[in-house]
C-alpha positions in Angstrom: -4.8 -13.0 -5.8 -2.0 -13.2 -3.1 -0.9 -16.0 -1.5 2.6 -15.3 0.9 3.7 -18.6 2.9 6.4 -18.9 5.2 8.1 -15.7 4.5 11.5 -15.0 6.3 13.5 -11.7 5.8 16.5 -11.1 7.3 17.9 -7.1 7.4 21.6 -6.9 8.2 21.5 -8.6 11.6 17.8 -8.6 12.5 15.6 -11.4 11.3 12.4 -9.0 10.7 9.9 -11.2 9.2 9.3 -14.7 10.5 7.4 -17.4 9.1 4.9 -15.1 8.0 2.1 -16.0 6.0 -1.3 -13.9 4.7 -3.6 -13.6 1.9 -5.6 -11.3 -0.2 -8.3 -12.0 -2.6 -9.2 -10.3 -6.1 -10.9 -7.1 -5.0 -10.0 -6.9 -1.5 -8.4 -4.6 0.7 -6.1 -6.2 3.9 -4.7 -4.0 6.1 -1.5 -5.0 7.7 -1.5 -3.2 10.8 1.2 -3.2 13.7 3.6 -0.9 15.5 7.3 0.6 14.4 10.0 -1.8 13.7 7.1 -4.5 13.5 8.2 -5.3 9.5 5.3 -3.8 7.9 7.3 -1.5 5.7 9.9 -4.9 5.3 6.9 -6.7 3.9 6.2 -4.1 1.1 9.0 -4.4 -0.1 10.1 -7.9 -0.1 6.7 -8.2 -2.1 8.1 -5.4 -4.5 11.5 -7.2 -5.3 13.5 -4.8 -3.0 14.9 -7.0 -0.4 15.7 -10.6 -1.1 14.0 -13.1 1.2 15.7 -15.6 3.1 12.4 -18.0 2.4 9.5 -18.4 2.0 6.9 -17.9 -1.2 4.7 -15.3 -2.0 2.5 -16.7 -5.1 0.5 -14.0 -7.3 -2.5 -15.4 -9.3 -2.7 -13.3 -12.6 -4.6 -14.1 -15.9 -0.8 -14.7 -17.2 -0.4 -16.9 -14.7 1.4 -17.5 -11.4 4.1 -15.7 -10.6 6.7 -15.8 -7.6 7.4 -12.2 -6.6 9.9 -13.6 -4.1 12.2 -14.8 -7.3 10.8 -12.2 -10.2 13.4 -8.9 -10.6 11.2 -5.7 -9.6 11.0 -4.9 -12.8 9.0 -7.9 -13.8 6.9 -7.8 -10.5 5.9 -3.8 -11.8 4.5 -5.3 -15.0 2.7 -7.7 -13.8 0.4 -5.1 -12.0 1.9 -4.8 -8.5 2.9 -1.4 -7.9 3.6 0.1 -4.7 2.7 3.9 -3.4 6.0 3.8 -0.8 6.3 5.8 2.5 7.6 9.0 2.3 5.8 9.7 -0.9 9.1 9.7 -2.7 7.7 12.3 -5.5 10.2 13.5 -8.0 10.5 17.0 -6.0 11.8 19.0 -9.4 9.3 17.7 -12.0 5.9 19.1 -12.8 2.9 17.0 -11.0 2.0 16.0 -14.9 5.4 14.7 -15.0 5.0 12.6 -12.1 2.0 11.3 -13.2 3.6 10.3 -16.3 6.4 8.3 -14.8 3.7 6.2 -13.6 2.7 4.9 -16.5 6.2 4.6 -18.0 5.5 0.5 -18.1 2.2 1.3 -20.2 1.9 1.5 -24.2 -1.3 2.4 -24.6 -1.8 6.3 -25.0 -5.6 6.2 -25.2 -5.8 4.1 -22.0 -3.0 5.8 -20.2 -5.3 9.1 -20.8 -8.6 7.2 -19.4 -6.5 6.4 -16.3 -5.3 10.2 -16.0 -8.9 11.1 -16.0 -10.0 9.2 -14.0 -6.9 10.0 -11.5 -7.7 13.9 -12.1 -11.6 13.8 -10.8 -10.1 11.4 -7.8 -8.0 14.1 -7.0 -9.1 17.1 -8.4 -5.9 19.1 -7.2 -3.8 17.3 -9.3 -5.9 18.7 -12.4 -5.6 22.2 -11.3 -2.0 22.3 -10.5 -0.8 20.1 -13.3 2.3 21.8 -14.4 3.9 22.9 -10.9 6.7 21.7 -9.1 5.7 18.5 -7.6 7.9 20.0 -4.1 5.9 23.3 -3.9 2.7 21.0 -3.0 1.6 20.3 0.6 2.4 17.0 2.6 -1.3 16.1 1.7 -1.3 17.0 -2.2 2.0 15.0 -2.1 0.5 12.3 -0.7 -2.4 12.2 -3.6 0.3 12.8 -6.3 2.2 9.7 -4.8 -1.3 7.6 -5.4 -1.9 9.1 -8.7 1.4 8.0 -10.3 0.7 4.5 -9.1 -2.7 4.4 -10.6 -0.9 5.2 -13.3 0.9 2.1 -13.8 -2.6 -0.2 -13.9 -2.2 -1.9 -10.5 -4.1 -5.5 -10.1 -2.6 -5.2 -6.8 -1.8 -1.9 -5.1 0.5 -1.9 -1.8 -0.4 1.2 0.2 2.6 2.0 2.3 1.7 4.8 5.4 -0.6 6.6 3.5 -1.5 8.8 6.5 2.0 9.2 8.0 2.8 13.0 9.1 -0.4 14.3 7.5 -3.4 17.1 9.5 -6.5 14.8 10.7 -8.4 16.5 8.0 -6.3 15.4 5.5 -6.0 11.4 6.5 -9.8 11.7 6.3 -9.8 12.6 2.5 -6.8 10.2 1.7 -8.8 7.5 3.8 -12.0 8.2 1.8 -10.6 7.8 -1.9 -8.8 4.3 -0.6 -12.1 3.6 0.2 -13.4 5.0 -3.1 -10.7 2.8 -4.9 -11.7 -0.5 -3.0 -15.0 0.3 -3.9 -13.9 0.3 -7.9 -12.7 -3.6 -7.7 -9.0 -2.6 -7.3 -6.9 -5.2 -4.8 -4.7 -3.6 -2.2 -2.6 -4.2 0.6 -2.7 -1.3 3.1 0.1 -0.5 5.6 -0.5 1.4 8.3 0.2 2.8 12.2 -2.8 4.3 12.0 -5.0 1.0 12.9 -8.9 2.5 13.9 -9.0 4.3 10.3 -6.8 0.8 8.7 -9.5 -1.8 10.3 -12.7 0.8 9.7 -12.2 0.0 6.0 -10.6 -3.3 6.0 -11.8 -7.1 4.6 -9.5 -8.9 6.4 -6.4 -7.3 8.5 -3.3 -9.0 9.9 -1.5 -7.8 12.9 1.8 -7.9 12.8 3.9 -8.3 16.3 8.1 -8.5 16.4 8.0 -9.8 12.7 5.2 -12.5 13.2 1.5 -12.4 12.0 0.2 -12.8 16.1 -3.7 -12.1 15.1 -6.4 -12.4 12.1 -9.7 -12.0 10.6 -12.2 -9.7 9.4 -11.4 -6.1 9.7 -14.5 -5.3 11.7 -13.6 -8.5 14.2 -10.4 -6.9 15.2 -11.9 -4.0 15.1 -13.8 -5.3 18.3 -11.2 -7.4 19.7 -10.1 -6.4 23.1 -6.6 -7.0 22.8 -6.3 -4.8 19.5 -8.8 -2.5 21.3 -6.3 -2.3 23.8 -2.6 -2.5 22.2 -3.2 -0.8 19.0 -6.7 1.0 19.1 -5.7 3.8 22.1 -8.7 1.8 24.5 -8.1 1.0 28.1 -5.1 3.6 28.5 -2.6 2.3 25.7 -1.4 4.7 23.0 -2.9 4.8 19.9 -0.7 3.9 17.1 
């Protein structure tokens, strides 16, 4: 579905991304895993239209056909089904969660399939259902977090880019938002998963990418770095590292 070649990004100064180059298939999940400052964030949003690349290509394979996001506006790149759940959550703190939702399907026309995707959204996270018309700011870090994926399943991805879905959140709480990526793998939707948090990342990965000083340094199945010593050891907390 994803095909990114060659893909240089330069930030101010810095020369994040470098030559890099991964891919992700129709109904897969690739986790793009890799410390702070390492361009994983960089990546999300070059693919999203937000920062210009200096080179490169990154081809999407639709039914509509190909399309380059590195040369589409972000509006276009929306459309065409890749929507992105960013960092930070970014809710729309002073609207109602309903609201919220409904801003993620402000690209859709379709009223009866805009409420099949609510539904389904609503027995994902059930919490969204029962606290529909509240201030999107009174709910926790975690019910954010759910609201945040919600209004992107909103917006019919074909290709969702996951960006630190865990970040700041209680253990008990990464579990649950950890389970429903799972759960939405499971239903045939693609995505690109971001994340620090690499054991959980690789645990439900089809293929992973780690990403070292803006260059793709290591590949494969998410189970065979899973078991590889050096991500064991640099990203996976064994053999007295830090965990990331």
């Amino acid at each position: 579905m994803l095909e990114v070649a060659k893909l240089n990004v330069v930030r101010g100064a810095t020369h994040v991304l470098k030559d890099v180059s991964f891919s992700i298939a129709a109904g897969e999940l690739a986790a793009l895993v890799g410390a702070n400052g390492a361009g994983k964030s960089t990546t999300l949003l070059t693919l999203s239209g937000l920062l210009k690349a200096r080179s490169g290509s990154a081809i999407l394979n639709s039914p509509d056909g190909p399309l380059d996001l590195l040369r589409a506006p972000p509006e276009k790149i929306v459309r065409s089904g890749v929507v992105q759940c960013p960092e930070g959550r970014q809710i729309f703190q002073s609207l109602s969660v309903a609201e919220n939702l409904s801003m993620g399907a402000y690209t859709r026309t379709d009223a009866a399939e805009i409420k099949r995707t609510l539904d389904q959204v609503e027995v994902l996270f059930p919490i969204l259902a029962e606290r529909r018309s509240v201030a999107a700011g009174t709910l926790s870090g975690g019910e954010q977090m759910m609201l945040a994926m919600g209004r992107a399943l909103l917006a019919a991805p074909k290709l969702l880019l996951l960006d630190e879905p865990s970040l700041g959140l209680a253990p008990k709480m990464v579990e649950a938002i950890f389970d429903v990526v799972a759960r939405l793998k499971a239903s045939g939707v693609t995505i690109l998963l971001i994340e620090q948090n690499a054991a959980m990342a690789l645990e439900v990965a089809d293929r992973a990418y780690v990403l070292e000083h803006g260059r793709i340094v290591k590949s494969g199945t998410g189970t065979d770095l899973a078991n590889s010593d050096d991500v064991r050891r640099a990203y996976l907390g064994v053999g007295g590292q830090e965990a990331i």
